[in-house]
C-alpha positions in Angstrom: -17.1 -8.2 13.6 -15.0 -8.6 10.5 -11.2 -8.7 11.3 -8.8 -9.9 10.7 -8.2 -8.1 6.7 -7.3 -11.6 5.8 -8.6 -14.4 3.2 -12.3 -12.9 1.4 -11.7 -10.0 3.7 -8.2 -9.3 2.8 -9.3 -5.8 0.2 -9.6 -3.9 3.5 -6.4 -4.4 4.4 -3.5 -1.6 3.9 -1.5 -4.7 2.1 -4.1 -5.0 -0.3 -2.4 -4.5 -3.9 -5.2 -2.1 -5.9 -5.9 -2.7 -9.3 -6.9 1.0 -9.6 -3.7 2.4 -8.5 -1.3 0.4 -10.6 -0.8 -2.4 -8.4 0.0 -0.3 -5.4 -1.3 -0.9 -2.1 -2.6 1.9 0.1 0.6 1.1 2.2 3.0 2.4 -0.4 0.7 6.0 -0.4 0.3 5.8 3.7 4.3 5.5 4.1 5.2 7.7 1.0 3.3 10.3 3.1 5.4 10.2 5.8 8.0 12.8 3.8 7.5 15.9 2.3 10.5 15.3 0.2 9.6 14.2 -3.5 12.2 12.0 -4.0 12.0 10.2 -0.8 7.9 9.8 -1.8 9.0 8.5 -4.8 11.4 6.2 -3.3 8.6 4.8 -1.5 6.5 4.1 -4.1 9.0 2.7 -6.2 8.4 0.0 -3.9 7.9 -3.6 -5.2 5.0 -4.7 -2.3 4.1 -3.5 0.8 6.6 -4.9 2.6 8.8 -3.1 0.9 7.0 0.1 1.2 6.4 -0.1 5.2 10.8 -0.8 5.5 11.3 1.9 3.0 8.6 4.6 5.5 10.8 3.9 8.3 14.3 4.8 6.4 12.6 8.5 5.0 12.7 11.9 6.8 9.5 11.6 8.7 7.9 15.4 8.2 7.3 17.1 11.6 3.8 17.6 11.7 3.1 13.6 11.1 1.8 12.8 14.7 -0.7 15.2 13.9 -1.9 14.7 10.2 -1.7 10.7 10.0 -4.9 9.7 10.7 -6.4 12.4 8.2 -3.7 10.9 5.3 -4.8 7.4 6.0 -8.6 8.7 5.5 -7.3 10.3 1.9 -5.9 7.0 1.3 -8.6 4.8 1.7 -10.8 7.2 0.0 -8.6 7.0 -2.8 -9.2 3.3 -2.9 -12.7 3.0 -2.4 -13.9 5.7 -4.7 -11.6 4.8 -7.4 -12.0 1.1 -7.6 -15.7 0.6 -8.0 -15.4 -3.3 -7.3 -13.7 -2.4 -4.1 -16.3 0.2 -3.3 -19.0 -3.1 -3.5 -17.3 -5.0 -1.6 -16.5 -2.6 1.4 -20.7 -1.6 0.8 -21.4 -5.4 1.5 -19.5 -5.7 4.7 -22.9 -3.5 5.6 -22.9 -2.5 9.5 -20.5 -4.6 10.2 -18.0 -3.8 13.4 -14.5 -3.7 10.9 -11.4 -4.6 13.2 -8.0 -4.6 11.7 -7.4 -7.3 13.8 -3.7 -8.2 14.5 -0.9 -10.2 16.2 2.1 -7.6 15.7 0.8 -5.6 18.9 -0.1 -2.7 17.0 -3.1 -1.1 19.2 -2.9 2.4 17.2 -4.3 0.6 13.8 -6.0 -2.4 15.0 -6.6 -4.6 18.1 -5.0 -7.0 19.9 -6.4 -9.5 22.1 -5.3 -9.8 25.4 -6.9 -12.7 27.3 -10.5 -12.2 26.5 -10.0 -8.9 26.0 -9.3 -6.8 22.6 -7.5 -4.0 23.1 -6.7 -1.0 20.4 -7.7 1.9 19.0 -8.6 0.4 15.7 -7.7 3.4 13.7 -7.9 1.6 10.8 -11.2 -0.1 11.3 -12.9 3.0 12.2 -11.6 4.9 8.9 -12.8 2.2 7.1 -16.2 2.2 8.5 -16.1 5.9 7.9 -15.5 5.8 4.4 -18.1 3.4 4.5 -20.4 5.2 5.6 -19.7 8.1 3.0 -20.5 5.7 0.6 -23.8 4.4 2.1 -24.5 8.0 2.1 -24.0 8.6 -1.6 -26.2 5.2 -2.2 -28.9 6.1 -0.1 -28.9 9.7 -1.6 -28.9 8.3 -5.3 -31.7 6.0 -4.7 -33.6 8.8 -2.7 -33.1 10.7 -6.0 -34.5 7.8 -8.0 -38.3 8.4 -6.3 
């Protein structure tokens, strides 16, 4: 299992400040999301870090249909990152089959997990989206060498 995003593993985390992007993390995108008013988006990403970006989400007019289109914009996002950023495509490629677990001590079982005891509880949203993406790409690379002969 890889988790927590933290130290050589820290790319994967939503915190991570992309290169690709403009310095922007896929935080800013994930909480600039949350309204369908421009001005609050841009308000959002206007935002100097993450931190920033994650207070500023929770001060924005949070559209109605969020519940039910999250998880699908946090999938955009990280595709966003991984296909853009070749280096960062690498490294999520390298993590290979790896279990990813957005690990975490903030309690936040929609996201990550959180152990409890010896047990890790969660629904590791963010893990599994990551492993999906991953996945995509292992797709793509196995197709491209498949092509190859």
């Amino acid at each position: 299992m890889i988790g927590p995003f933290n130290g050589e593993y820290g790319f994967l985390s939503n915190f991570y400040m992309e290169p690709a992007r403009g310095m922007l993390s896929n935080e800013h995108f994930f909480q600039a999301e949350k309204s369908l008013d421009p001005e609050e988006r841009a308000f959002v990403m206007r935002s100097s870090g993450p931190i920033e970006a994650k207070k500023r989400g929770r001060m924005i007019t949070l559209r109605e249909d969020w519940d039910l289109v999250k998880n699908q914009v946090m999938l955009s996002g990280l595709r966003n990152k991984f296909y853009l950023d070749k280096t960062l495509q690498a490294r999520l490629l390298a993590t290979g089959d790896e279990f990813l677990a957005e690990v975490n001590t903030w309690n936040d079982t929609y996201w990550g997990k959180v152990l409890t005891g010896t047990h890790w509880i969660g629904h590791n949203w963010l893990g599994r989206l990551l492993m999906e993406v991953r996945a995509e790409l292992q797709d793509t690379e196995n197709k491209k060498e498949e092509s190859r002969g």
